[in-house]
C-alpha positions, 0 to 999 in steps of 0.5 A: 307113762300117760304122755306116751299113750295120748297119741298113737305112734303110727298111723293104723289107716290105709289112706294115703300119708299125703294128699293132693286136697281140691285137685280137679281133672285135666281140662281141654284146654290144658294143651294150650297151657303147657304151650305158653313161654316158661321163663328159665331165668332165675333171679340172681341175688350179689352174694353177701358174707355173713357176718361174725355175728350172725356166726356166732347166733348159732350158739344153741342149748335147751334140751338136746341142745335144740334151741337158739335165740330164745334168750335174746327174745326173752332177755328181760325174764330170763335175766333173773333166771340164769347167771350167764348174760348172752348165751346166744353169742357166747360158745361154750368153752366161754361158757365154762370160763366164766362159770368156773370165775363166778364160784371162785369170786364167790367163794366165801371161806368163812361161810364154809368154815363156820359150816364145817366146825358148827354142824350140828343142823348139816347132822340133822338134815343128813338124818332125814329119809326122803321117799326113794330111801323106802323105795329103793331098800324094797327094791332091794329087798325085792332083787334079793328074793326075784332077781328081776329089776322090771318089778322095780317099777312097780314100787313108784306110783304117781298121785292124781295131781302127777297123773295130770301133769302128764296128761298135759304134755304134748307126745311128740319124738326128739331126733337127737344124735350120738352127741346130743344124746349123751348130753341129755343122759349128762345134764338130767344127773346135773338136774337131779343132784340138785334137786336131791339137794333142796329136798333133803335140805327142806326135809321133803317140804319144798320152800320159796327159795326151792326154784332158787336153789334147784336152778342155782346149783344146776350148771345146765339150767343157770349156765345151759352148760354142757358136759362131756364125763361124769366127774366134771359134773360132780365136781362143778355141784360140789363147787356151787353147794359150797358157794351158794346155798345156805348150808355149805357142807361137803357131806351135803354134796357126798349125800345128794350124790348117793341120793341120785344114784338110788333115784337112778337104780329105781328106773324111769318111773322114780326119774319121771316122778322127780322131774314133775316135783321140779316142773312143778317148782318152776311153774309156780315161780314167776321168772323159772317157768321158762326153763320148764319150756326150755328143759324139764317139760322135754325131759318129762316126756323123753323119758317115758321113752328112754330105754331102761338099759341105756338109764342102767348104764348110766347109773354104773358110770355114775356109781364107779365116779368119786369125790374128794374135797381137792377135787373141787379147786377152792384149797378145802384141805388147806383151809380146814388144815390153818383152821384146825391149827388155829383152833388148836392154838386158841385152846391151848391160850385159854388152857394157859388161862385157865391155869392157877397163877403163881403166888406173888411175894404180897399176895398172901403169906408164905406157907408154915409147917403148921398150916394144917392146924388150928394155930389162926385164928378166924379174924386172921382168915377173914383178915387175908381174905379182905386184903387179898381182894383188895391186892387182887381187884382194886388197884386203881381205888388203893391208888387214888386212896395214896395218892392224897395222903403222899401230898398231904405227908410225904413220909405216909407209905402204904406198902403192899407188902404189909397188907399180907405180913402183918398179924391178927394182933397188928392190923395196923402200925401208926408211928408216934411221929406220924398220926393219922390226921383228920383231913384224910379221914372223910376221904377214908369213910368215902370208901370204907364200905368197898374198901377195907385196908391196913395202913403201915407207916415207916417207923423211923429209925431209933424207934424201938418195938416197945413204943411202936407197939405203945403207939399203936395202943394209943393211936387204936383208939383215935383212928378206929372210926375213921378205920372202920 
């Protein structure tokens, strides 16, 4: 604890505390002045009422809650810095109205559903182990065998940059009273739950959006909210993780929690050692370094003076605390619960999909005893394959091949239900009365190379099995190129 050592607490002098610098004895003529006239009178002043605004200026935040009209100095930096407008005028039940309508208008149910069923970076950054986890399982170990948490300390050291950082600050004391106190104990677990978060969701390795993040999701440094029990500052970080960082996951606020616990258990040197990380973030981004002078660099140099007892009670507070997604006030469990159905029902469509359609009446043969056996032939396969591909694939090229030959004859009908029930033997029925004319032939080798058919023209009645038979003997050898 540098910052505790730079000056000494009380002076170790015998000279007097104060001092009266340049004073000279009684002179002679002292007597004549004590007998000159004193007037008595007091100069009166109109009494003036204050105004409401002047009232409300009185507004105060910062650590300890020991500042006023810092924002209105500095409105044009601090704009980027906190989401609330004017502090300075607005008490704190306004406070946490606002900041209560902020996340509800910025809720976004289809960022936090997309995290919810596609989690598979949430799994990853869950994995990852920052530098408390070793320390604390030592610790652990370490109570196991000495049952003496003073050792505790002696597992967190501090690197030469750190060492600086400390040297730098300023001792001094804080006079805070029972209220300010606890606010201060409140608002560092609200600072630290979210810094757990950016440095789990960055893997230790903090990026340009970490002042961003830490700021954005700690209500007492974006909002200079204040708190009066544990669980509303959990509940309102569980309310901003899912509002406005990129990865939005409730386990990211169950893992954040457990994180600061274990940073607590490890005592002031472990909360020290955070706190400069994040007074470091601040100082290197532009608008941010004004809370450094608001909050962190005041809590950099409380702590080294925090009593370890009171760091230990807060930690069982903080450990006896719990979470459930109803908590939170944005509807999860009625959300997640229309979504799962959803998806349910979705699955369901593409199983029904995927299924095996029934058979239509044209679409292929109907089954026989012997369909195991060899009795078809290969040109029949091959036939039924083609045909069925054609039924299946191509209906708008079948229509446009039938509609000139209705207008060219209108007793020409393609049928489809003789696309499956002709043989191997009779691929094609052509009437006597009815021949293919050549005008439909160009039409026919057009889309012969994508398109292979089998045309049935209607027999009329009175033409036997015999000549319709011969017909087709006698029209196979005119209509073979055009066919083919």
């Amino acid at each position: 604890m540098l910052t505790a050592l730079l000056a000494p607490r009380k002076s170790r002098s015998a000279r007097p505390l104060v001092e009266e610098i340049g004073a000279s004895g009684v002179s002679e003529d002292g007597a004549d002045d004590e007998d000159e006239e004193f007037d008595w009178e007091i100069e009166q002043t109109p009494y003036e009422e204050v105004s409401e605004s002047t009232l409300q200026s009185q507004c105060h935040y910062g650590f300890g809650n020991l500042r006023a009209g810092v924002v209105q100095r500095l409105q044009d930096e601090l704009s980027e810095v906190i989401d609330i407008k004017d502090p300075d005028f607005t008490p704190v039940t306004e406070r946490r109205q606002r900041r209560l309508a902020a996340e509800l208008a910025k809720f976004d149910p289809d960022h936090y559903l997309a995290d919810f069923f596609e989690d598979e970076a949430v799994e990853q950054i869950l994995k990852y182990n920052p530098w408390w986890n070793a320390a604390h399982a030592e610790m652990t170990a370490w109570l196991g065998r000495s049952q003496d948490q003073g050792d505790a300390a002696a597992l967190v050291s501090f690197s030469e940059e750190e060492k600086y950082q400390l040297r730098k600050f300023v001792n001094k004391s804080y006079l805070l009273d029972k209220t300010a106190h606890r606010q201060v104990y409140y608002s560092l677990v609200d600072i630290l739950l979210a810094y757990c978060y950016d440095v789990r969701v960055t893997e230790g390795e903090h990026s340009v959006e970490s002042a961003w993040t830490i700021r954005k999701l700690s209500p007492t440094l974006c909002w200079f909210e204040t708190w009066t029990d544990i669980h509303e500052i959990l509940v309102s970080f569980g309310r901003r993780v899912l509002c406005y960082p990129f990865y939005r996951h409730f386990k990211l606020v169950l893992k954040a929690y457990r994180d600061t616990i274990k940073i607590l258990q490890l005592g002031k040197s472990a909360v020290l050692k955070c706190l400069l990380d994040v007074h470091k973030i601040f100082q290197e981004n532009d608008p941010a370094y004004i809370l450094n002078d608001l909050y962190i660099s005041d809590y950099c140099v409380w702590i080294q003076k925090a009593k370890s007892k009171k760091l230990a009670a807060l930690t069982e507070a903080l450990k006896a605390v719990s979470l459930s997604k109803a908590q939170l006030g944005l509807e999860l469990p009625e959300l997640e619960a229309a979504a799962l159905l959803v998806q349910e029902e979705e699955s369901a469509g593409r199983a029904a999909q995927g299924s095996p359609s029934q058979q239509g009446p044209h679409c292929s043969p109907e089954p026989s005893d012997s369909d195991s056996t060899s009795s078809s032939s290969d040109t029949e396969d091959s036939a039924s394959s083609e045909q069925e591909e054609l039924v299946g694939t191509q209906p708008s090229l079948l229509t446009s091949l039938q509609d000139p030959l209705l207008e060219e004859n209108s007793t020409l009908i393609i049928r489809d239900s003789g696309l499956c029930g002709s043989t191997a033997s009779q691929g094609c029925e052509v009437s006597q009365e009815q021949p293919l004319a050549s005008p439909q032939t160009p039409l026919i080798e057009e889309v012969g190379d994508e398109l292979k058919t089998v045309l049935r023209i209607s027999t009329p009645c009175g033409v036997n099995a015999g000549s319709h038979g011969s017909t087709l003997g006698a029209e196979e050898g005119e209509g073979s190129g055009a066919l083919d």
